[in-house]
C-alpha positions as CSV (number, residue, x, y, z in Angstrom):
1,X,0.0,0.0,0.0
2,X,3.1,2.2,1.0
3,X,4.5,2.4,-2.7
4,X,1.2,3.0,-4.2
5,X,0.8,5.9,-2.1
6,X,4.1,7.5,-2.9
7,X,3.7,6.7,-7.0
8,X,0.1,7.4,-7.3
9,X,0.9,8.6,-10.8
10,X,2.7,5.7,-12.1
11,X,-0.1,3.2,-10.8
12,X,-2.3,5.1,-13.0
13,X,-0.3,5.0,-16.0
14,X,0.4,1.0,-15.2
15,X,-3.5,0.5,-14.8
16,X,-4.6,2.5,-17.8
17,X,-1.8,1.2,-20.5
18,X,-2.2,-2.2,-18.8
19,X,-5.6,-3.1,-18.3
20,X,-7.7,-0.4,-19.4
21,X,-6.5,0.6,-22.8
22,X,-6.0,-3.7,-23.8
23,X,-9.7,-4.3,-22.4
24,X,-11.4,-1.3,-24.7
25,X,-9.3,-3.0,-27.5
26,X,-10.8,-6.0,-27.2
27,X,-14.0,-5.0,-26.7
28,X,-14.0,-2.6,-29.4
29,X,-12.5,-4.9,-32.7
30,X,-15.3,-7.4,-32.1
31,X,-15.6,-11.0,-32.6
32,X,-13.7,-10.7,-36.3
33,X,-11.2,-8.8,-35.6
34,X,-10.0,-10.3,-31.9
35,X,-8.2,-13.1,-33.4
36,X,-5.9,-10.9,-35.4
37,X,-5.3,-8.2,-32.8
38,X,-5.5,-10.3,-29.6
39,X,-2.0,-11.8,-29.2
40,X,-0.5,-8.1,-29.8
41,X,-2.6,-6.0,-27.0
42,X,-2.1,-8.9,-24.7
43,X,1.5,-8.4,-25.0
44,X,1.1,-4.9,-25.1
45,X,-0.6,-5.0,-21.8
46,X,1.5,-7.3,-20.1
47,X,4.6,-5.4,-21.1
48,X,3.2,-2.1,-19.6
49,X,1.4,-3.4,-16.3
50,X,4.8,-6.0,-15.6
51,X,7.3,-3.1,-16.4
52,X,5.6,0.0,-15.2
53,X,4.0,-1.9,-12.2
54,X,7.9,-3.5,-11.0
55,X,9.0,-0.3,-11.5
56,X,6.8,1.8,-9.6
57,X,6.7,-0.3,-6.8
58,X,10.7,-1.4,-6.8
59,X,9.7,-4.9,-6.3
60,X,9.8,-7.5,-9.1
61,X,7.6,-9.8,-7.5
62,X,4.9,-6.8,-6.9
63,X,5.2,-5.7,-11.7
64,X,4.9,-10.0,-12.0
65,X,2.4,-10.8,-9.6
66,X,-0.1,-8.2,-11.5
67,X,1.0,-8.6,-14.7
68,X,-0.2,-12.4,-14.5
69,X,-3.5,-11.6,-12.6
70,X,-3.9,-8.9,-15.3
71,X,-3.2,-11.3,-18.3
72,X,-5.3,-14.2,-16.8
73,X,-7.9,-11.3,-16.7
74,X,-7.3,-10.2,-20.1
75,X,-7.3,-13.9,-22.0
76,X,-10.7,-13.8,-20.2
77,X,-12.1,-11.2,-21.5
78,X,-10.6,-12.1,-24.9
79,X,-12.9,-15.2,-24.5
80,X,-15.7,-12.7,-23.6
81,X,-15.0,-10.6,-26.6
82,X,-15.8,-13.5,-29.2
83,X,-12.8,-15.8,-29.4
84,X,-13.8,-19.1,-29.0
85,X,-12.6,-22.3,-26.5
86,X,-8.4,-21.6,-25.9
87,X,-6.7,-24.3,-28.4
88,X,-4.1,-24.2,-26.0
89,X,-4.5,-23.3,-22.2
90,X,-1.6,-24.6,-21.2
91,X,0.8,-23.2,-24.0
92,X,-1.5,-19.3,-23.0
93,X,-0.9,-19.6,-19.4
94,X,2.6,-20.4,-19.9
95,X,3.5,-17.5,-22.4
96,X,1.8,-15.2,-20.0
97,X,4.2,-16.1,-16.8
98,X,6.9,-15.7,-19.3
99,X,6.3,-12.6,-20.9
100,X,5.1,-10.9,-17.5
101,X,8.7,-12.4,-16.1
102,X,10.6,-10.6,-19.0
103,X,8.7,-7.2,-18.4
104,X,8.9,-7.4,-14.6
105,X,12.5,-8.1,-14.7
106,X,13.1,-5.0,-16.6
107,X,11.2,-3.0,-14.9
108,X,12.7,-4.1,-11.6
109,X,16.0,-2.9,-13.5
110,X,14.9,0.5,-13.6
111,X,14.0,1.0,-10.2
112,X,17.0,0.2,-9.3
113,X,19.1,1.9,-11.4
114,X,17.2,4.9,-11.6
115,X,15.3,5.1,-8.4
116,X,11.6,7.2,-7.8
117,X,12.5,8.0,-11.9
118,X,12.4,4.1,-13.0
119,X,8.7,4.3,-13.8
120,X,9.3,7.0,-16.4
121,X,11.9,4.8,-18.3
122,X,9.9,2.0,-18.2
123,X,6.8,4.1,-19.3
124,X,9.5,5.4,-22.5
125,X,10.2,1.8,-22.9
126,X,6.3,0.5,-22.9
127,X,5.7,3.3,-25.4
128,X,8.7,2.3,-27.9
129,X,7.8,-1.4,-28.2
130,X,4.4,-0.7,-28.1
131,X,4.4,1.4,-31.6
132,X,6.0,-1.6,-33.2
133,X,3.4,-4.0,-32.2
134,X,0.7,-1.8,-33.7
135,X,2.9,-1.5,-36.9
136,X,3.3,-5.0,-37.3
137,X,-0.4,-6.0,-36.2
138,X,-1.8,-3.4,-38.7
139,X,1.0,-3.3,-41.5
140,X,2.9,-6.2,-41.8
141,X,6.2,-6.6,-43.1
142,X,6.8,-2.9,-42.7
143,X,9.6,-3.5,-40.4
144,X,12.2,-5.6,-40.9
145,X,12.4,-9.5,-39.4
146,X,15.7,-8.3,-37.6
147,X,14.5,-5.8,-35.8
148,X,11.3,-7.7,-34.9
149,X,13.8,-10.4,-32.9
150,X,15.4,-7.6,-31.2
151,X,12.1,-7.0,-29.2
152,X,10.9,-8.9,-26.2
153,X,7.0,-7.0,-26.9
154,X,7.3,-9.2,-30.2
155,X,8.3,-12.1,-28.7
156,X,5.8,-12.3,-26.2
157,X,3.3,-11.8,-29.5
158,X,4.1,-14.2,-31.3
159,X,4.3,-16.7,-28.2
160,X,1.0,-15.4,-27.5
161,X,-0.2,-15.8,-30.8
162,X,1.2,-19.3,-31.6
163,X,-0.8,-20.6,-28.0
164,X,-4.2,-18.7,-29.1
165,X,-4.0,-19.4,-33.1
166,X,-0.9,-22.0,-33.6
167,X,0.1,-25.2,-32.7
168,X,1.3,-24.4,-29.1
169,X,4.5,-24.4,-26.9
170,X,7.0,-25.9,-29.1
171,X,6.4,-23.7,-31.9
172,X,6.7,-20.8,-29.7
173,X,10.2,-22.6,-28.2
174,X,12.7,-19.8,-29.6
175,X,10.3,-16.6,-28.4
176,X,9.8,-18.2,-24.9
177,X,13.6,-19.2,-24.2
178,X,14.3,-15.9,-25.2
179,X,12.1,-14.4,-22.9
180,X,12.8,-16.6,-19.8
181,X,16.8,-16.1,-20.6
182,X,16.6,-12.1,-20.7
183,X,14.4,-12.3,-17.3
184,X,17.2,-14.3,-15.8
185,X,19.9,-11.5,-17.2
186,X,18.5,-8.8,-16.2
187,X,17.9,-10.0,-12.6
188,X,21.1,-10.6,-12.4
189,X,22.2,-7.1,-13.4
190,X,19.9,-5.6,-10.9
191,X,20.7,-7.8,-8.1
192,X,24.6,-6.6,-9.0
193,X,23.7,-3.1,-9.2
194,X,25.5,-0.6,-8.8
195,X,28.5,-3.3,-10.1
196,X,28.8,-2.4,-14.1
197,X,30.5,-5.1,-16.1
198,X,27.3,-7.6,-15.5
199,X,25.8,-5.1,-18.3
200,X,27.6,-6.7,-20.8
201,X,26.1,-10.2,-19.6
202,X,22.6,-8.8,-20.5
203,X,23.3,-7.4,-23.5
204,X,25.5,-10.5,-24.9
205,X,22.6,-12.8,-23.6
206,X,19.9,-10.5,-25.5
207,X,21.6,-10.6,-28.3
208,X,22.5,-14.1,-28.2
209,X,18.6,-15.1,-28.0
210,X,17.9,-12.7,-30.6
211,X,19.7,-14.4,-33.0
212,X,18.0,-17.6,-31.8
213,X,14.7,-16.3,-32.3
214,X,15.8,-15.1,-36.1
215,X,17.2,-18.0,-36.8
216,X,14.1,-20.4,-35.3
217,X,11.3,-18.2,-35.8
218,X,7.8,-19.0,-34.8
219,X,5.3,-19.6,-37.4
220,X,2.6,-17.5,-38.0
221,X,-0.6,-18.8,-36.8
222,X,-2.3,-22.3,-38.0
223,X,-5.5,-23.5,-38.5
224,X,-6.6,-23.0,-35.2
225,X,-7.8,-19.5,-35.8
226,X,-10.5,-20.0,-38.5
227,X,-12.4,-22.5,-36.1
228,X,-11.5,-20.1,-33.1
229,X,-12.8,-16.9,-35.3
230,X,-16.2,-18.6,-36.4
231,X,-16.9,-20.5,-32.5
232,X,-16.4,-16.9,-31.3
233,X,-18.5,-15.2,-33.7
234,X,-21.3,-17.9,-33.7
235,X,-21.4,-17.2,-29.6
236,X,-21.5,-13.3,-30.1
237,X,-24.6,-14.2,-32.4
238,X,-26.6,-16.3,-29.8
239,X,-26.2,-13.7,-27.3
240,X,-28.0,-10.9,-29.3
């Protein structure tokens, strides 16, 4: 309760970017269009409510602990909004621990590197890889694959997308090592703080799983989302 008090203003920010803005998205793209947007505001919304949230509070078990609650909350209201039965609940839950254990991590980073101020870099951050998960959900193949694996945001999409749409965890292996391997970095770093050198650990270990990601990419999404697409529609239907 203490550090909600004290960052009133970055609670706020983490609630509205996180869970606020994602729900009206769902909501508002319907039944037809939640398939195709879903994976990319659920990863939106982790990424803002895990980073801004660890930040804010200076715990990282405070930014993960909502982030999960907060993407449970959203895949349900994703059901809500007209997809249909999860292909994959088990290959959904487990992207969401591991993308809200990526954003957490880094936003854990920031409060302890930059203090009171961490909130605002992780809000700068949010904003970033936010805009290129909007560019690649509405115009894809405007940016280029290699940036794209640079990204956790996209990774944690496409995990997200392969367990809603694809064929589950093992087509999603690359994104989710990735994602679990930059968490365990960046803790690191932060629990060395104010050390230096374990910096170059981070960045050799996201770069590393990068290049793993480009070189194993996951498929786009499968047959799965058709079925899922017309169960979710056919459900809006019956409720009018």
């Amino acid at each position: 309760m203490n550090e909600i008090a004290k960052n009133r203003p970055a609670w706020a920010v983490a609630l509205l970017a996180g869970v606020a803005m994602p729900a009206a998205a769902l909501l508002l793209v319907g039944p037809a269009g939640v398939a195709g947007v879903g994976a990319p505001v659920l990863a939106a919304g982790l990424m803002a409510i895990g980073m801004i949230g660890a930040a804010a509070a200076g715990r990282f078990w405070t930014g993960y602990g909502i982030a999960v609650l907060a993407g449970l909350g959203l895949v349900l209201l994703l059901r809500s909004a007209g997809f249909g039965p999860l292909p994959h609940p088990f290959s959904t839950g487990l992207a969401v621990l591991m993308a809200s254990l990526s954003f957490a991590a880094r936003g854990f980073l920031f409060s302890r590197a930059l203090g009171a101020r961490g909130w605002l870099m992780a809000l700068f951050v949010v904003a970033g890889e936010a805009a290129t998960l909007v560019a690649t959900a509405t115009l894809p193949g405007v940016l280029p694959a290699w940036l794209l694996a640079l990204l956790p945001a996209q990774w944690a999409s496409m995990a997200l997308n392969t367990a809603l749409l694809g064929t589950g965890t093992r087509a999603a292996a690359s994104a989710l090592y990735a994602l679990a391997g930059t968490a365990a970095a960046t803790l690191l770093v932060a629990r060395l703080l104010p050390r230096k050198w374990p910096y170059a650990i981070m960045f050799i270990t996201w770069l590393a799983l990068s290049a793993l990601v480009m070189h194993r990419p996951v498929p786009p999404a499968g047959g799965a989302a058709p079925a899922a697409i017309g169960l979710g529609a056919e459900q809006a239907g019956d409720r009018k």
